[in-house]
C-alpha positions as CSV (number, residue, x, y, z in Angstrom):
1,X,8.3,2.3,22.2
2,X,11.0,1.2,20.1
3,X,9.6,-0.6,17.5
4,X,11.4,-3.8,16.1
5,X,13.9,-3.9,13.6
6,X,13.0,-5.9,10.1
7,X,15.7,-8.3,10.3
8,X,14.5,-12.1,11.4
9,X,11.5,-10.5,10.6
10,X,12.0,-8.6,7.5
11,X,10.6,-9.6,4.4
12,X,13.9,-8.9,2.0
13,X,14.0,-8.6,-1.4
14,X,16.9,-10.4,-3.5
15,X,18.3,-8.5,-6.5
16,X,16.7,-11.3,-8.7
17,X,12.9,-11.2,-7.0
18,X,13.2,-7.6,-7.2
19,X,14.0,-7.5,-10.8
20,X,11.1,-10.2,-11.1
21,X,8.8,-8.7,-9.4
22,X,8.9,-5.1,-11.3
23,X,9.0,-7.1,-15.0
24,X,6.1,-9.1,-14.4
25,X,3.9,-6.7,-12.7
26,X,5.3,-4.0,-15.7
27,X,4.2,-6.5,-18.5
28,X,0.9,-7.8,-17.3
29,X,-0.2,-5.0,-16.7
30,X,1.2,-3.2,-19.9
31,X,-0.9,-6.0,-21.7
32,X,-3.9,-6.8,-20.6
33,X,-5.3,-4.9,-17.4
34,X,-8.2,-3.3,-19.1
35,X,-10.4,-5.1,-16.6
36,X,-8.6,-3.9,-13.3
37,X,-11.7,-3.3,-10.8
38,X,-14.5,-4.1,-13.2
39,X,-13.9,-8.2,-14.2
40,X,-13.3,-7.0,-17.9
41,X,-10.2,-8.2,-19.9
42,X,-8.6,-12.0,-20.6
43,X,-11.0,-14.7,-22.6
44,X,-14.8,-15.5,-21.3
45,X,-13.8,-19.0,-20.0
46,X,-11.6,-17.3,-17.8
47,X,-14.2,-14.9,-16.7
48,X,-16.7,-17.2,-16.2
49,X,-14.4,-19.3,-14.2
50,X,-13.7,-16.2,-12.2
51,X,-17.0,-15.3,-11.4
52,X,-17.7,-18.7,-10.3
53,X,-17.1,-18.6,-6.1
54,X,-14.9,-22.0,-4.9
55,X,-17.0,-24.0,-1.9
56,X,-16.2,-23.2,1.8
57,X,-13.2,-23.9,3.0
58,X,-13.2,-23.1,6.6
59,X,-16.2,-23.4,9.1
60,X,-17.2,-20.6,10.9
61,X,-19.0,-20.5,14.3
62,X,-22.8,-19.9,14.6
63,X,-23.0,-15.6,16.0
64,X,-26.7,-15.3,15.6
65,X,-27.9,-12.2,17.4
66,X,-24.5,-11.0,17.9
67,X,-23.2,-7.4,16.7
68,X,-19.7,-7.0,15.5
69,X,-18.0,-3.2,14.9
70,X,-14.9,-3.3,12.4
71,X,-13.0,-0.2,11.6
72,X,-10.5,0.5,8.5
73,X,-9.7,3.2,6.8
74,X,-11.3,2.2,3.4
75,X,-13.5,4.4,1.8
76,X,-14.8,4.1,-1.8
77,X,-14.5,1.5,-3.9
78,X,-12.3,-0.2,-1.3
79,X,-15.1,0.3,1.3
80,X,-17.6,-1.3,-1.0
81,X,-15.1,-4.0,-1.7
82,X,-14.8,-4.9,2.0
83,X,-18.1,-4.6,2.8
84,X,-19.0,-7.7,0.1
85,X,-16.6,-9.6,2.2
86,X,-18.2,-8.5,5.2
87,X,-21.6,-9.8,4.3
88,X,-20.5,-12.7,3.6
89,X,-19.1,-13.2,7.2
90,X,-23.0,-12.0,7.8
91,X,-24.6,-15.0,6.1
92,X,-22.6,-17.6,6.6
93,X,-22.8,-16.7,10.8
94,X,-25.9,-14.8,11.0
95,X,-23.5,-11.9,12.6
96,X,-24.1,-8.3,12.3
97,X,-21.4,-6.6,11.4
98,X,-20.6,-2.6,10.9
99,X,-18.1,-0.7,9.8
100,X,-16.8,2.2,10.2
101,X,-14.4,4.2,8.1
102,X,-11.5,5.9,10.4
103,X,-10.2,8.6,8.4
104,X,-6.2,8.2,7.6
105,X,-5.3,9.0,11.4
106,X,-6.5,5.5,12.4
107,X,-4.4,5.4,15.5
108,X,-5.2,8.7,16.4
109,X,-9.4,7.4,16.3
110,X,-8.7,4.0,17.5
111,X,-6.5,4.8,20.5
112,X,-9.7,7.6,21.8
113,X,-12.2,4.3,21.3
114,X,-9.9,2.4,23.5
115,X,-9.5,5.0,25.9
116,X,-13.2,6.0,26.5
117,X,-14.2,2.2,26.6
118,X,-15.9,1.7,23.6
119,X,-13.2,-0.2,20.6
120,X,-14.3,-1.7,17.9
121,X,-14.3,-5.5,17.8
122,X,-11.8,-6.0,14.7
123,X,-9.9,-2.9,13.4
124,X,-7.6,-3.0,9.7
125,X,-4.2,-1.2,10.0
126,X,-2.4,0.0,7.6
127,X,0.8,0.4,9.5
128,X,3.0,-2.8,10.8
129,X,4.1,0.2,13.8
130,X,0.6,0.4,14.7
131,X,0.5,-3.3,15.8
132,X,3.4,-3.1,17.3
133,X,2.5,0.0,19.7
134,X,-0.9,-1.0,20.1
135,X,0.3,-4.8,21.5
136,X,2.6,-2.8,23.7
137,X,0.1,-1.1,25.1
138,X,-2.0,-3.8,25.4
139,X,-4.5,-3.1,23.3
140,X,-5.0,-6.1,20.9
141,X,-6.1,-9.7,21.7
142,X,-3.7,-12.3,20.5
143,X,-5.2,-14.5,17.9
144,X,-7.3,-18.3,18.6
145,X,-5.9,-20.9,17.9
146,X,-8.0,-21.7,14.8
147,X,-7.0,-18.4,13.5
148,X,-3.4,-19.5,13.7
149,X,-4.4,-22.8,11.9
150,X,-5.4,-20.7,8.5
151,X,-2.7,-19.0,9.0
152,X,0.1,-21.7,8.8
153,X,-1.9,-23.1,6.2
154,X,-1.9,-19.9,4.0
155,X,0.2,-17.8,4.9
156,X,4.8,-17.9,4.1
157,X,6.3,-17.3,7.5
158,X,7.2,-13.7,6.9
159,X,3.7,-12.5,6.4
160,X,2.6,-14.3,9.7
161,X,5.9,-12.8,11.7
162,X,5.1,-9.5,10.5
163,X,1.4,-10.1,12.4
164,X,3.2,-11.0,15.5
165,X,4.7,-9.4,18.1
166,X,7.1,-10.8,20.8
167,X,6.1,-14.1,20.5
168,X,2.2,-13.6,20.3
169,X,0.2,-13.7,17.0
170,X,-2.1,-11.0,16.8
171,X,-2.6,-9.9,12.6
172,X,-4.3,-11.2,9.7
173,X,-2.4,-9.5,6.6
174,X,-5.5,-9.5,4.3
175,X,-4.8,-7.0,2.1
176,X,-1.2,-6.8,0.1
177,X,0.2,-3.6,-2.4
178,X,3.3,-3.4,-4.9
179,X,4.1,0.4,-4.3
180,X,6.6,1.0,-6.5
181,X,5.2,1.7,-10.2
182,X,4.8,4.8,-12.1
183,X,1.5,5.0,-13.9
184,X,1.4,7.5,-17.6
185,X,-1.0,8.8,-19.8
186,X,0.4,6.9,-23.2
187,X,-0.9,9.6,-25.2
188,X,1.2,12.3,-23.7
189,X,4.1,9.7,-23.8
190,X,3.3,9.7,-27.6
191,X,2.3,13.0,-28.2
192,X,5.8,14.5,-26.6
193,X,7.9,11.6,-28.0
194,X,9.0,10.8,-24.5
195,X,10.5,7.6,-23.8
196,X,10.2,5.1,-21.0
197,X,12.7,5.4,-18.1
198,X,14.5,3.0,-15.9
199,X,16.9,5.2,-14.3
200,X,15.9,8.3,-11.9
201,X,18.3,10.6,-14.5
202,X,16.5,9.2,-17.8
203,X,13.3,9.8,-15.4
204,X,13.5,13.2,-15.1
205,X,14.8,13.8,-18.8
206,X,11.8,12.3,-19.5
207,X,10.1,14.8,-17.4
208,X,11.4,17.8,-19.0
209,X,10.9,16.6,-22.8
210,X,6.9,16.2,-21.7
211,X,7.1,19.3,-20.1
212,X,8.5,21.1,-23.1
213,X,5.4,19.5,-25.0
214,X,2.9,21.9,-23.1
215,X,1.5,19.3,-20.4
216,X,2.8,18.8,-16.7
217,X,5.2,15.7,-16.6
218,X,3.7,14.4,-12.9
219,X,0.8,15.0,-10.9
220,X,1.8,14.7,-6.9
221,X,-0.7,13.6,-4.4
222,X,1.0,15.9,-1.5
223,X,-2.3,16.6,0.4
224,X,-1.8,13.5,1.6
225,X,1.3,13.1,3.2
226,X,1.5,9.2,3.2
227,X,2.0,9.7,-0.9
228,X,5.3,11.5,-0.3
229,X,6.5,8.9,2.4
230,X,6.5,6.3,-0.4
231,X,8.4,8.4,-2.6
232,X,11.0,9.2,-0.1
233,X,11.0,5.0,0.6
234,X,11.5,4.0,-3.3
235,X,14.6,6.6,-3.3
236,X,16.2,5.6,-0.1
237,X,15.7,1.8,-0.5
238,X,17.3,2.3,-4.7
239,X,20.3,4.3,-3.3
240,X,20.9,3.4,0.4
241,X,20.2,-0.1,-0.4
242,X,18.3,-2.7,2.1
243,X,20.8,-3.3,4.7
244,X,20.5,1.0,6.0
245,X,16.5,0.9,4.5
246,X,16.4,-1.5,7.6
247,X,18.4,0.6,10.0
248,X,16.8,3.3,9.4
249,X,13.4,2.1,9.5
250,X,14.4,0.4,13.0
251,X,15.8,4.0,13.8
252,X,18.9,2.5,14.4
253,X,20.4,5.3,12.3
254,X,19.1,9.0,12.9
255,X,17.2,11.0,9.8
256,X,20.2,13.3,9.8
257,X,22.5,10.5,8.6
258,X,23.8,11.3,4.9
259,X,22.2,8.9,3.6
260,X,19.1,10.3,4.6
261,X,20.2,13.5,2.7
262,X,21.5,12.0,-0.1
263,X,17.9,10.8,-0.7
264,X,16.1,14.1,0.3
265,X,18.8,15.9,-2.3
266,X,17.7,13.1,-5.1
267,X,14.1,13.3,-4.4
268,X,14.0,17.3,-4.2
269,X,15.6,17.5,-7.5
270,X,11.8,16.6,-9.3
271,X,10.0,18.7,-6.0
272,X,12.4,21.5,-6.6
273,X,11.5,21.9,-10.1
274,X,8.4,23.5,-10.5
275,X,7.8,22.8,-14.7
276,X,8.2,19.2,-13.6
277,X,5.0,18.9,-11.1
278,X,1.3,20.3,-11.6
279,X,0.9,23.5,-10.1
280,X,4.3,23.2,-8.9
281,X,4.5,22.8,-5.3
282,X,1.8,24.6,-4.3
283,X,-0.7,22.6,-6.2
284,X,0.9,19.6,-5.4
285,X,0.3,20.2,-1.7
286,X,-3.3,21.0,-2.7
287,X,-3.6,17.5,-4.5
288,X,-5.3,14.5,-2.6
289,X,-4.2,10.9,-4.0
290,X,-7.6,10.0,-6.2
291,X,-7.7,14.2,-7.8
292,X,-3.6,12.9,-8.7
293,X,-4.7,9.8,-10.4
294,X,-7.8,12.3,-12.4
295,X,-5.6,14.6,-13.3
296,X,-3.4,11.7,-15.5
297,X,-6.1,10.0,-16.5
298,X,-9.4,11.9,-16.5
299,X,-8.9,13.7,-19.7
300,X,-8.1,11.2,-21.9
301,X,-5.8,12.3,-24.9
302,X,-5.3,16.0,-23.5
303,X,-4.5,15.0,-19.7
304,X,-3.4,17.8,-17.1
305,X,-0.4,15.7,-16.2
306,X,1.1,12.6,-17.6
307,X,2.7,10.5,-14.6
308,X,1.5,9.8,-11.3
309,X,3.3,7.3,-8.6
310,X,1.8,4.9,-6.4
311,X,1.0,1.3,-6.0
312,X,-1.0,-1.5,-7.9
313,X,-3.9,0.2,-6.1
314,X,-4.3,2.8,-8.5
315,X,-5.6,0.6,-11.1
316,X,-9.3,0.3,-9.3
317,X,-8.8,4.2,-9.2
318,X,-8.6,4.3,-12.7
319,X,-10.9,2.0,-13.6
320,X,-13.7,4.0,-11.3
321,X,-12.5,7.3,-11.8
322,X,-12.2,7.1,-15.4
323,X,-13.0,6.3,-18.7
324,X,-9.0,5.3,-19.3
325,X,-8.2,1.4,-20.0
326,X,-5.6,0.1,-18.2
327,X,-3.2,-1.1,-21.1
328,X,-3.8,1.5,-24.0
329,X,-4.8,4.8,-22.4
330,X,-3.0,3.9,-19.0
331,X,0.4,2.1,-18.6
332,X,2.8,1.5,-16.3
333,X,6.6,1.2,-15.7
334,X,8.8,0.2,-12.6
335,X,9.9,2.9,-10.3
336,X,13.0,4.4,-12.0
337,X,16.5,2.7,-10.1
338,X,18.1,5.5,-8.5
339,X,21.1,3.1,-7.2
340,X,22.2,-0.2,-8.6
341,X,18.8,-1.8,-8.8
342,X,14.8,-1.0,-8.8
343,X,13.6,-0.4,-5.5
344,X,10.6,-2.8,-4.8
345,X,8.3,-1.7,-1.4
346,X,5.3,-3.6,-0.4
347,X,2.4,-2.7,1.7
348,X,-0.6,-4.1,3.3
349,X,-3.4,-4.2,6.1
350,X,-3.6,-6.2,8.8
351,X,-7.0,-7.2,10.8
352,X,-6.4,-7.6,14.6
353,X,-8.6,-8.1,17.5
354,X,-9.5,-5.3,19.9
355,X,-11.9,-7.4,21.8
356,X,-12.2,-10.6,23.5
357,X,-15.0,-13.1,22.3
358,X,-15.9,-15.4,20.0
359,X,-17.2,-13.1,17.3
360,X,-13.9,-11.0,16.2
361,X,-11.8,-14.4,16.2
362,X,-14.5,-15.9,13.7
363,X,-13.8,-12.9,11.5
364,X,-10.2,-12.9,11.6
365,X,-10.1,-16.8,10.9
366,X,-12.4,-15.8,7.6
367,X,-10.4,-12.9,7.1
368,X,-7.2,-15.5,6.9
369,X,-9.1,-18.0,4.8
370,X,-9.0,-17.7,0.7
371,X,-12.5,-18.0,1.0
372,X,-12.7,-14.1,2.1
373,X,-9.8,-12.9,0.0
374,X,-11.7,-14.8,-3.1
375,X,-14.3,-12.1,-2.5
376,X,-12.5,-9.2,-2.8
377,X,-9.6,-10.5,-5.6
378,X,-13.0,-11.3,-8.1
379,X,-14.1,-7.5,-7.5
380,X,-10.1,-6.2,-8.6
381,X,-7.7,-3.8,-7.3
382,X,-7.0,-5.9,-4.5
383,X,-3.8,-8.1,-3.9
384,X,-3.6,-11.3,-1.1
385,X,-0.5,-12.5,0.3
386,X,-2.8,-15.7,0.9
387,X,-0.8,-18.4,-0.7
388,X,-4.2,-20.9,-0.8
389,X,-6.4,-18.3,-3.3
390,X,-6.6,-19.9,-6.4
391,X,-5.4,-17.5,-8.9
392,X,-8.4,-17.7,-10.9
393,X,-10.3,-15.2,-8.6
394,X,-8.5,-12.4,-9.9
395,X,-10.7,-11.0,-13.1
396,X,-8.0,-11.1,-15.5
397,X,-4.4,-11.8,-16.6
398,X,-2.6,-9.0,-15.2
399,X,-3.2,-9.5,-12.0
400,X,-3.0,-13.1,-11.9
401,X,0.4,-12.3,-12.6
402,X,0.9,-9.7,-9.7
403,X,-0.4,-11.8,-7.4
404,X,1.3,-15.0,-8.3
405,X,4.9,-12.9,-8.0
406,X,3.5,-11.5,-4.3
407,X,2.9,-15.5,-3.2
408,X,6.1,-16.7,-5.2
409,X,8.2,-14.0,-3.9
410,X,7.5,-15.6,-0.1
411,X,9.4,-13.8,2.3
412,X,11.4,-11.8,-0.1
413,X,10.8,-8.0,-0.3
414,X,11.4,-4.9,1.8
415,X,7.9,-3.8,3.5
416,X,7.0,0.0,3.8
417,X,9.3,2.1,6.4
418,X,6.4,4.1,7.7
419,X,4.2,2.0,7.9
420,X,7.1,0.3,10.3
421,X,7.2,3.2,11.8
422,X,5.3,4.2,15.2
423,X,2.1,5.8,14.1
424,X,2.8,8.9,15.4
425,X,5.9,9.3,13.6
426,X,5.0,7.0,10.0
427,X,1.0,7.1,10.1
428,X,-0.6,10.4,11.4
429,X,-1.5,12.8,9.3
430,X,-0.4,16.2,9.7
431,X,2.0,15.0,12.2
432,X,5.7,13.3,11.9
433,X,7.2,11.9,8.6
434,X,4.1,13.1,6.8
435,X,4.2,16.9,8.3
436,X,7.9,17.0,7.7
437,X,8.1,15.9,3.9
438,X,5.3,18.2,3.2
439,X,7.5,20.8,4.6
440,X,10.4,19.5,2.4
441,X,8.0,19.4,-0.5
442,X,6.7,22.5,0.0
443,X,10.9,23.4,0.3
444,X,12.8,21.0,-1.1
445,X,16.1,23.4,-0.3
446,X,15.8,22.7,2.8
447,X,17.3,19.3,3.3
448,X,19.1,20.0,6.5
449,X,16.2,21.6,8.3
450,X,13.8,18.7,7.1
451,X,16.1,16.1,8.6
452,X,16.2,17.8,12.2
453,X,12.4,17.5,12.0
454,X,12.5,14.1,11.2
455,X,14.9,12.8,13.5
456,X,13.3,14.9,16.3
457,X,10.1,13.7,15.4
458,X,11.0,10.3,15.2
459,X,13.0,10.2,18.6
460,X,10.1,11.0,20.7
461,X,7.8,8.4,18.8
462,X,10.4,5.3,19.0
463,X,10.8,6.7,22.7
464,X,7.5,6.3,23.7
């Protein structure tokens, strides 16, 4: 399968939303984030308010007696999250519904449901190419009509193209990420006399003056291979720029395209310095992505490591991993620019139908309601691209402010490349984009050979 390319249906990122969009998610959540995950942080009228849940606004069939199955990959604090949504979908149909946890190959358990008979009724993917293959295959039901009423009523046009495929609507994009800040230890910052960067040079000086101070400048989360995909993305999207990011995600351009080594040569100047990582590469392909955010965060004032990368989700990491508080022990800064501007990627999960009935098409019409993404945005750590959530669900100021430049933004940002991708090439771990940049982390010299592996990877996955 050949999987579309982001162009109609791309949501693009001008130089001015992209500048936006890093400065306002850098100072809210510089100033006041201490409440990420917990409902702590801003004044007590505007917790109160927070806590207080807004009145129905979507009706919901009657499913007494009826069992629903929904799968994600969640686990945690996410699970828990979701699972409060859930029972709410419980009481206010008199459903039964359980879910199941996946693992990260959620293709991989998802396609061996199908196949032996047995899907779940309502499955959460994390990967835009996993829609798109599975709707191919003819897996996923398309969406009722009252489904696609919540959407046109909350939803900007790009986020509902990006749940359809050839003309049928099958997603629900409940869940939204900003995946391109770097989170510090403020401490080490301090205690090393270590400056903030904006560019990828000034980001790796930075690196080197923490590391002369006795503590490891990043912690890297390459266990898990989807960690290392991101980092590739915010380097390629900086220094490519969006016009090949969308190429190349379409595969219209092969990984052995210079650009694609231009990148790899960029990124494998922090992998190929082992001062500049934790354990150098070998304990950074020992490191799963909540040990990464620990090791930043866990020790307070005398961390193992003082950076770590990911999205806006590792504030509700933090926050439940840690004694840190986001905005004094933990900050945050834009990814660095590598090229002329700050790349800006965007994430999500979208809720599709595996099954016909009435009882998955109830959930995905909640699931596209504010009422359901209220639940989860008063809990924290969780961004909506639903444009009809009142902002005072989120638990404090910072990310209010995230979420208002997610809705205000519309359709104007680049969305992850493997998550574009054909799950077998962008979404399965051990396997495809993640095997080969483990590879490459594990030898960043080797930017040739991990090129061949990506583009031979990813021409048998847009093939099939």
């Amino acid at each position: 399968m050949r999987t579309t390319p982001l162009t109609t249906h791309t949501l693009r990122v001008t130089s001015a939303t992209r500048v936006a969009l890093a400065l306002v998610a850098v100072s809210a959540l510089v100033v006041g984030a201490a409440g990420c995950g917990d409902g702590g942080g801003g004044d007590g009228k505007k917790q109160d308010d927070a806590a207080k849940p807004s009145a129905p606004t979507v009706e919901l069939p009657k499913l007494n007696g009826q069992t629903l199955q929904v799968a994600a990959v969640w686990t945690r604090t996410e699970q828990k999250n979701f699972t409060a949504v859930l029972e709410e979908f419980e009481k206010r149909t008199g459903a039964e519904v359980r879910f199941v946890p996946t693992g990260d190959s959620i293709s991989t358990y998802l396609g061996t449901k199908i196949e032996g008979g047995e899907p779940p009724d309502v499955a959460v993917l994390p990967q835009v190419g996993a829609l798109r293959q599975f709707a191919d295959k003819g897996w996923l039901k398309p969406v009722a009509p009252e489904v696609t009423a919540q959407l046109e009523k909350n939803y900007a046009k790009g986020w509902r193209e990006l749940g359809a495929h050839k003309g049928k609507q099958y997603g629900v994009w409940f869940k939204a990420a900003n995946k391109s800040l770097v989170w510090y230890n403020s401490a080490a910052f301090e205690n090393a006399g270590a400056s903030v960067p904006t560019t990828w040079d000034e980001f790796l000086k930075t690196a080197e003056t923490i590391s002369a101070s006795g503590v490891a400048p990043i912690a890297v989360a390459g266990a898990d291979g989807w960690t290392l995909t991101d980092w590739f993305e915010n380097v390629y999207l900086s220094q490519a720029g969006p016009e090949k990011y969308d190429r190349l995600a379409a595969h219209e351009i092969k990984w052995t395209d210079p650009s694609v080594a231009q990148a790899l040569t960029t990124l494998g100047k922090l992998f190929g310095d082992r001062n500049l990582l934790l354990g150098g590469q070998a304990g950074a392909l020992q490191t799963e992505f909540p040990k990464s955010v620990a090791q930043v965060f866990a020790g307070g004032d005398q961390p193992e490591a003082a950076m770590v990368y990911e999205g806006a989700f590792v504030a509700d990491t933090i926050t439940n991993d840690t004694k840190a508080k986001i905005g004094s022990d933990a900050k945050v800064f834009p990814f660095p620019k590598v090229g002329a501007e700050a790349p800006v990627v965007s994430g999500g999960d979208v809720a599709v139908a595996l099954k016909d009935g009435p009882g998955a098409q109830a959930l995905l019409t909640f699931l596209a309601s504010p009422d359901a993404a209220e639940i989860w945005a008063r809990a924290g750590g969780f961004l909506s691209p639903n444009k009809s959530l009142d902002p005072k669900a989120y638990p404090d100021d910072t990310q209010r402010s995230i979420a208002k430049a997610l809705v205000d933004a519309g359709d104007d940002f680049r969305f992850d490349m493997s998550d574009q991708a054909p799950a077998s090439f962008g979404g399965t771990k051990g396997a495809g984009e993640w095997k080969a940049l483990q590879d490459f982390l594990k030898n960043p010299s080797d930017v040739a050979g991990t090129q061949r592996a990506l583009e031979a990877d990813a021409a048998r996955a847009y093939k099939s």
